[in-house]
C-alpha positions in Angstrom: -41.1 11.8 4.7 -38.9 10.5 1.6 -40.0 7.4 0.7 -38.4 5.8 -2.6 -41.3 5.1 -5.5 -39.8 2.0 -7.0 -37.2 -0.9 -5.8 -33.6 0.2 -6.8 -32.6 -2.9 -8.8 -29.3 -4.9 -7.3 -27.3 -3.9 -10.7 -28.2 -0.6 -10.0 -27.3 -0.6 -6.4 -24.4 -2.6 -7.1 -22.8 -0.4 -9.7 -22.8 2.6 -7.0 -21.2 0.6 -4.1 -18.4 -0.6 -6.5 -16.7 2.2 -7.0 -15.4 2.2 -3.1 -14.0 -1.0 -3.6 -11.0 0.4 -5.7 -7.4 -0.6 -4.5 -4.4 1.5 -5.4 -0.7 -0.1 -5.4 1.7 1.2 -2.8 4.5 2.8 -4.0 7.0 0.0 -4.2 10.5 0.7 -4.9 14.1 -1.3 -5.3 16.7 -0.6 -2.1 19.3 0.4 -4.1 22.0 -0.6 -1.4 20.2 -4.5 -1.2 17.8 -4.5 -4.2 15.1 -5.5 -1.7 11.2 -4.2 -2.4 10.7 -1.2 0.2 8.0 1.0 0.6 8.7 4.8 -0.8 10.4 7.4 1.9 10.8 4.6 4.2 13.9 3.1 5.4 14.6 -0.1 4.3 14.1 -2.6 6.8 17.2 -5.4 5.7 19.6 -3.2 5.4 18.9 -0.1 7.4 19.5 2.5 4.4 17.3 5.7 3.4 18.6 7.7 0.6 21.7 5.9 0.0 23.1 6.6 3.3 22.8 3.8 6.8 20.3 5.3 9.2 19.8 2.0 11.2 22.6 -0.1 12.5 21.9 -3.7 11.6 23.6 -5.9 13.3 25.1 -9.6 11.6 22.7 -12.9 12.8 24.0 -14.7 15.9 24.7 -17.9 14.1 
C-alpha cells in the first residue's frame, strides 16, 4: 500500500490547491442600442436587442 514518508507541509499543500481557485471575468460588453453591461452573444435584457436589431418586445412600465 502507498503510504506517504513525510507530512506534506500546509505551504506545500496549499500552493497546489490554489491554483483551482482562479476566477476568469465574463465577457462583459456595452448594449450598443442602451449602453447597458450585457453578457457577450446574449440578448440584452433592458432593451430586448441582439446584434443591433429587437429580438424581444419590451413593453413601456404600467405607471
Amino acid at each position: 500500500m502507498a503510504v506517504p514518508k513525510k507530512k506534506v507541509s500546509s505551504a506545500r499543500r496549499d500552493k497546489r490547491r490554489s491554483n483551482n481557485s482562479k476566477l476568469s471575468l465574463p465577457g462583459i460588453v456595452v448594449c450598443p442600442k442602451c449602453k447597458e453591461y450585457v453578457l457577450a452573444h446574449r440578448v440584452c435584457k433592458n432593451c430586448g436587442s441582439y446584434n443591433g436589431k429587437e429580438v424581444v418586445k419590451k413593453e413601456a412600465a404600467a405607471n
